[in-house]
Each structure stands twice: as C-alpha cells, then as structure tokens.
N, C-alpha and C positions, 0 to 999 in steps of 0.2 A: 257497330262501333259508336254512332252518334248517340246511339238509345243508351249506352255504356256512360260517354261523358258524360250526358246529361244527369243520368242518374246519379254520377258524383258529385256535379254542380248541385244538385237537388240535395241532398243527403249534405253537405258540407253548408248549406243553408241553414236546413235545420238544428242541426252541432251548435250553430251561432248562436240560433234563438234570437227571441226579442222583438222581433220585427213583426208589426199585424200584418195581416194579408191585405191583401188587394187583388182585385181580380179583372183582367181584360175582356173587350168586349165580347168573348166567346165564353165568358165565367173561367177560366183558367187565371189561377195566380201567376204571375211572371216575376221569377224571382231572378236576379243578377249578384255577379262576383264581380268587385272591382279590382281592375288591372296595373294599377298602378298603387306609387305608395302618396298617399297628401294630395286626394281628388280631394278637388274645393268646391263645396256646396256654396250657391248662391241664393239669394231670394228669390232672384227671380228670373227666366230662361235669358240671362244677356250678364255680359261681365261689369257690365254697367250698375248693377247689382253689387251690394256688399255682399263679399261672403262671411257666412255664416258656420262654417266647420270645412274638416278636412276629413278625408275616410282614409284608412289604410289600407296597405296592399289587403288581397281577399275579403274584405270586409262585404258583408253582407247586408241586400237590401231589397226591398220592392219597387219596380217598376210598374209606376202609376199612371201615367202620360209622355206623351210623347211632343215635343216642342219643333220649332222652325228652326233654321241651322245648325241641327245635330243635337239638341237641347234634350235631355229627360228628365221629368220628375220623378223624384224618387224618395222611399221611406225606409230608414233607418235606423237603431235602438233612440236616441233621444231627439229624433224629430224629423223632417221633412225639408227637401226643398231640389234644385235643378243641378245639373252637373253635365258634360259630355258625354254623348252614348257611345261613342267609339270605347272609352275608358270604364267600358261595363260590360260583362261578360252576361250575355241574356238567358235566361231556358225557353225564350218562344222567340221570334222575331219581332224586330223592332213596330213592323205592321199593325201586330197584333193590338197595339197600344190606340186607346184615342187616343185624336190628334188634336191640337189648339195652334192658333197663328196668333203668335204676342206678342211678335218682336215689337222692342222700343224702337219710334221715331228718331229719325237721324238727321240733324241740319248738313249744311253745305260742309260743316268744318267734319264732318264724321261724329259729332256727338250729341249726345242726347239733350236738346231744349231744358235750361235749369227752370223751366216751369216746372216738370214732371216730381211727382213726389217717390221716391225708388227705397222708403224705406219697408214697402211691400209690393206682392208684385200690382203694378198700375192697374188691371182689366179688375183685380180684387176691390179695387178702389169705386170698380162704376156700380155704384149699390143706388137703390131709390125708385119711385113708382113712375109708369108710364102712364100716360095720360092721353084722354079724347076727351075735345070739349068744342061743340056743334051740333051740327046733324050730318052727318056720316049718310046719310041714306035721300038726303034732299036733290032732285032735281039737277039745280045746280048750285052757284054760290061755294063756301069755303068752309073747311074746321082744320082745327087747331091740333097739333099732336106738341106735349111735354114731353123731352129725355130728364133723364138723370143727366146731371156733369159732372166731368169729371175734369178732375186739375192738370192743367197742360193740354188739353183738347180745346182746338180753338176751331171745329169746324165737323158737325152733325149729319150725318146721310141715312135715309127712311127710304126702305125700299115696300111700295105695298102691292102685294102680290095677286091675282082676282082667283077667284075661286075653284074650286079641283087644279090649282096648276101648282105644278112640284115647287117647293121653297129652292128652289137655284135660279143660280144669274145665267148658267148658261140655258139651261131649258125651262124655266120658269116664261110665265106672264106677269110684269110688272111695270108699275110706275115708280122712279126718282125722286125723290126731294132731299134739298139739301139747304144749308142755314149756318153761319159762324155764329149761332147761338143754339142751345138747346132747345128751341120752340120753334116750330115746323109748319106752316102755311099749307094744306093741302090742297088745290085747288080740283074741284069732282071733275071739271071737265077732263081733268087728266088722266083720271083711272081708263083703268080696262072696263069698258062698256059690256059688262055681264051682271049678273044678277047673284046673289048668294053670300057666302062668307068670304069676307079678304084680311089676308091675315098680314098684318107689317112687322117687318123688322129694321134692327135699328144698330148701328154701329159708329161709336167715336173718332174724329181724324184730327191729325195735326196738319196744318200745311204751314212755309216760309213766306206764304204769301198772303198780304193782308186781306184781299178782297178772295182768296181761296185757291187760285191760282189757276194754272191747267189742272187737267188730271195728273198730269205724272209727277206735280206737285204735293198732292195732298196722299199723306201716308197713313194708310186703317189701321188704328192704335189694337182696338179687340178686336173679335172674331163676331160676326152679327147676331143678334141675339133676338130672339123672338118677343115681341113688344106686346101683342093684342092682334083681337080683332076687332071685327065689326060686320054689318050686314048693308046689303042694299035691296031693294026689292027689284 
C-alpha cells in the first residue's frame, strides 16, 4: 500500500513537470506534494525572511535540504527557496535530506539584530578567503588566522583540531579560539601537542553582549566550515 502511494505521489510529480532534480544523500531524488493551498516560500529558513512566492495545493517540488525548526529547501518551476516541511508531502523521509543549522540570531526582544542583511539567506553572505599568516609549525610564539565577515556577526570562533582526530566537538581533539573581530591570535602553546596535519574550522556568532558574554549568550549564525590546514613537525 505504501509502495502504491508512493508510486502516485511519484507519477503526479512527473504530470507536473518542470522541476530539475535533485538528489539526497543516498543519490535518490526526493520529490514532495504540497498540502496546502498559498505555502509561502521564503528566502531564507526563518520568517524573518521576505517571502518570495506562494505554492498551491499539490504543487510540485524538490526537496533539497533540510533546515532547523522544521525548515525545508525546496525547488520549484520558477525558482527556489524554504517553506515548512510538515506542509510537504515527501517520497523519502525527511532524514534523508542534508542538514544545515542557520537559524537567525535572536536578541532578548525575540527579533532578529537589524544589523543582519535578510535580503539573502545570511550564511550565503560569509564568502571570502581564509588566511594563515606566521609559522604555524614554530616551537612556540603565535600566528594569525583571517575569517571572512560577515554583516551582523560581532564575534568569531576557530576551532583547530590535531591530527587523525574526527572533525567533532564531541569526539574530536581540539583547541578554542575566539575574537569579536575576524582575526584570531593562535597561541601554539595551546594546541594539541601532536605532530602532523591540523585542520581548523571556523564559524560566525552574534552575541548581546559587548565583551562576548557567557556562552549561553553568543548565538552560531552558520554551521562550521572548514578553513585550512596546516602542519607541525
């Protein structure tokens, strides 16, 4: 019976037309039917976002990604953009989808800092070259790591990881740094005292507090992104 549905959801996809494919991380297209009538496309996973179009009941689409608080990206005949996944009838599970963490930062009042530029989505915005400038491999002493910035991010965290150990915060090996500017002080004594490749990564935050606050203050605007490496002997 499920094999049945599906097969009509699949087939009433294609009727539609128009839509390119996409495919999850198993290589399978995930196609969905929306269940309502005037789903509003947004820019970007938050209502805080202008939207951008409305879909009709059954209207057909690609599911591309999968967002934080129910968020999906999705592709449609004239374009792209996020909508609620309850209000989309899937042919694989919502699992199946990468995932991304993008919510907008939120101040005390519940809204989003009018720093931020929301006429794309923000993480789209952190474009530009990472940078190493010292000797990464010396003894001891310090080098310098550049982000990119971005608009509305008042506060930078570089995680560098020492070598063979997984890229996670929970099982990984790493060292901390952190800066309310885009330029990052590494100090060597604070790495993992191993030899080999270390690889950093590097994610944007906002905090309401000027000197950076607590932790439970400062809110990670993207998802961490892989900066560089480097060696030490």
């Amino acid at each position: 019976m499920q094999r049945f549905g599906l097969l009509l959801l699949l087939i009433a996809l294609c009727v539609s037309g128009g839509v390119v494919a996409a495919q999850d991380a198993g290589g399978d297209t995930v196609y969905g039917l929306v269940t309502i009538n005037n789903l509003e496309v947004h820019i970007g996973p938050d209502f805080a976002y202008d939207t951008i179009a409305q879909l009709p009941l059954n209207a057909s689409v690609i599911a591309t990604q999968r967002g934080g608080d129910g968020w999906l990206r999705v592709s449609y005949d004239s374009g792209s953009g996020w909508v609620f996944a309850r209000y989309v009838r899937l042919s694989a599970p919502l699992s199946t989808l990468p995932y991304t963490a993008n919510a907008l930062p939120r101040n005390r009042n519940g809204r989003v800092p009018e720093e931020f530029d929301l006429s794309s989505p923000v993480c789209d915005q952190w474009q530009g070259a990472f940078t190493l400038e010292g000797d990464a491999a010396a003894a001891e002493g310090s080098f310098t790591l550049t982000l990119p910035t971005l608009q509305g991010a008042n506060w930078y965290r570089v995680y560098i990881f020492a070598p063979e150990s997984p890229l996670n915060l929970r099982g990984g090996t790493y060292a901390q740094f952190d800066s309310p500017t885009n330029v990052l002080t590494v100090e060597i004594i604070r790495l993992p005292r191993r030899s080999g490749t270390f690889t950093w990564l590097a994610a944007p935050y906002w905090t309401s507090a000027a000197t950076g606050g607590g932790a439970g203050r400062r809110q990670q605007i993207c998802p961490l992104r892989i900066a560089g490496t480097f060696e030490r002997p």
